[in-house]
C-alpha positions in Angstrom: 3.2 -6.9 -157.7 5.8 -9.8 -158.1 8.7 -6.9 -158.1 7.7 -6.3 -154.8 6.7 -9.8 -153.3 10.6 -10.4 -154.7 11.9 -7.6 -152.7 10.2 -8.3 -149.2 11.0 -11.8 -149.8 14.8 -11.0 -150.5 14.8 -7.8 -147.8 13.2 -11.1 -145.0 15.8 -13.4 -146.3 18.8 -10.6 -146.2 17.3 -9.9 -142.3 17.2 -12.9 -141.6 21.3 -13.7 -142.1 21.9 -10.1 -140.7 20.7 -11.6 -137.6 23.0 -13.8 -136.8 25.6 -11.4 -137.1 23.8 -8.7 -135.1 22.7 -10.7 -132.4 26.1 -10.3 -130.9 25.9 -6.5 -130.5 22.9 -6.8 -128.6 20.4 -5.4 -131.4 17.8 -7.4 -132.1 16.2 -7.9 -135.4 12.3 -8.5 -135.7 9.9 -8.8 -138.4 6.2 -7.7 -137.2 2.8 -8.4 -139.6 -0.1 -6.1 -138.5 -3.6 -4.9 -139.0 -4.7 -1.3 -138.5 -8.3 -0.4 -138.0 -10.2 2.8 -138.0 -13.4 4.1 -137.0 -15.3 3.5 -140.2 -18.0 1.0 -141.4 -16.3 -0.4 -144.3 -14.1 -2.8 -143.1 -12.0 -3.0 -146.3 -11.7 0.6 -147.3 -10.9 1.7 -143.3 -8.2 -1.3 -142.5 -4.7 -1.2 -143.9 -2.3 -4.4 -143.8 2.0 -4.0 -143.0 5.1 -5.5 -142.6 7.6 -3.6 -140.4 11.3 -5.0 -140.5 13.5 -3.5 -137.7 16.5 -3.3 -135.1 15.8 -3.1 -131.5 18.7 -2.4 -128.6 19.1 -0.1 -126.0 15.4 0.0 -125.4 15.2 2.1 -128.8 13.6 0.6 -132.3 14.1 2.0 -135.8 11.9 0.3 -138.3 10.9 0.2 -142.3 7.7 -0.5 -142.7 5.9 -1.6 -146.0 2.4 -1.3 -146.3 -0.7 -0.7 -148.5 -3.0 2.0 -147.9 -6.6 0.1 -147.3 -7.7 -3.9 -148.1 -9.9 -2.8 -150.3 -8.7 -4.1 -154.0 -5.9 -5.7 -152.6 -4.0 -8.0 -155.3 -6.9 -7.6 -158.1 -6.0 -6.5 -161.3 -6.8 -2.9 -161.2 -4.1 -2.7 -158.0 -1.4 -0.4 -158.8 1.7 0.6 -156.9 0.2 3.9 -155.6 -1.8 2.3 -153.0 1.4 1.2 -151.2 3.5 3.2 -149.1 6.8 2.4 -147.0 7.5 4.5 -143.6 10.2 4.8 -141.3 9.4 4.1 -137.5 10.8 4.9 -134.3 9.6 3.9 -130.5 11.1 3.7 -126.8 10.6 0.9 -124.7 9.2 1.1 -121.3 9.2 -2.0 -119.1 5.6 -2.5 -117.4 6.6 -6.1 -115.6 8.5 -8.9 -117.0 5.5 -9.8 -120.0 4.7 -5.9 -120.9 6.4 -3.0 -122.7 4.5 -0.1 -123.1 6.0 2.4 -126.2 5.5 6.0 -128.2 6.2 5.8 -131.5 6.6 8.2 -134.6 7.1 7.5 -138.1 6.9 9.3 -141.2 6.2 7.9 -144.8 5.5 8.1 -148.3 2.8 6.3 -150.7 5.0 4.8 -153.7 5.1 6.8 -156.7 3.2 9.8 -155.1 3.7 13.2 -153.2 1.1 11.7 -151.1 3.2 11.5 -147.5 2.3 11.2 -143.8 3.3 11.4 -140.6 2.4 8.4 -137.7 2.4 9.2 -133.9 1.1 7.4 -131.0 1.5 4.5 -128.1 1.1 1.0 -127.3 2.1 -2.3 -125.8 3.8 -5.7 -126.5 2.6 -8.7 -124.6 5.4 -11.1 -124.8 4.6 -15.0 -125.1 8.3 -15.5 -124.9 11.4 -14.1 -125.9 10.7 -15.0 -129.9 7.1 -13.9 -130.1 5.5 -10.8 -129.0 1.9 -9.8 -129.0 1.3 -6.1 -130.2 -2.0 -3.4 -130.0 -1.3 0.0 -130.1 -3.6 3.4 -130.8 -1.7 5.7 -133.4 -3.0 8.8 -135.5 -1.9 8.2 -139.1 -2.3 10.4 -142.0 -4.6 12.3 -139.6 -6.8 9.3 -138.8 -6.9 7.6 -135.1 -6.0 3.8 -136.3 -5.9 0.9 -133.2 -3.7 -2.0 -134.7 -2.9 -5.3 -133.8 -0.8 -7.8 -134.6 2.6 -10.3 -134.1 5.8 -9.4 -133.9 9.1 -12.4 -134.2 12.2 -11.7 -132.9 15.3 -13.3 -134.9 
C-alpha cells in the first residue's frame, strides 16, 4: 500500500511539472478524484473510489485512471493489491454553453495482478466553477454494471 501511495504521489508530482511545459501546446493536464455508485444497498461493497490523471486538447481527453474495486476493506490489513485496478480513458468534449461540457467516454482496464479486466462506456457532464475547477457526474456501465459517479476535477 505505501508502494503505491509513493507512486501516485510521484506520478501527481511528475504531472504536475509536466504542466508547465505542456500548457504551451495547448494540452491541458488535470487530476480528477471521484466516487462511483451503483444500484446496490451496501454502500461500501457497491461504491468504488479513483484518481484519473490526464491530457486534455483539441476537445479530446486520454486518461490513466487508478482505482480500487469497492470501499469495502479499504486500507485494513487484509487489503491486498488485487482489489485495485488502473484503466485507460478516453472522451470528446461537447460544449453545452459557456459552464457545461457534455462527454462519451470509453475505457478499458485491468484489476492489478489479475486476468480480471473490463471495459467502461458511457456519458456525462462537467459543470465548470472556473477555468481550474470543474464539477463532474456522469452515468457509465463498468464491468457490466450501470455506475453514476461524481466528483472534482483540477485543471493544472
Amino acid at each position: 500500500m505505501k508502494k503505491l501511495l509513493l507512486l501516485l504521489s510521484l506520478t501527481l508530482f511528475s504531472v504536475t511539472i509536466k504542466a508547465q511545459e505542456i500548457k504551451t501546446k495547448n494540452i491541458n493536464p488535470y487530476l480528477s478524484l471521484g466516487l462511483s455508485i451503483t444500484n446496490n444497498n451496501d454502500f461500501l461493497t457497491s461504491s468504488y473510489p479513483s484518481l484519473e490523471f490526464g491530457l486534455s486538447g483539441n476537445y479530446i481527453s486520454g486518461s490513466l485512471v487508478f482505482g480500487r474495486g469497492s470501499l469495502k476493506g479499504i486500507a485494513e490489513k487484509t487489503d491486498v493489491i488485487n482489489n485495485y485496478f488502473y484503466e485507460l480513458k478516453t472522451s470528446y468534449s461537447i460544449p453545452v454553453n459557456d459552464k457545461i461540457i457534455a462527454y462519451p467516454l470509453l475505457g478499458i482496464g485491468q484489476y492489478i495482478n489479475t486476468k480480471h479486466s473490463f471495459i467502461e462506456y458511457g456519458a456525462g457532464f462537467n459543470y465548470m466553477f472556473n477555468d481550474k475547477v470543474y464539477y463532474f457526474a456522469q452515468a457509465s456501465n463498468w464491468d457490466n454494471l450501470w455506475y453514476v459517479s461524481q466528483g472534482l476535477t483540477f485543471n493544472f
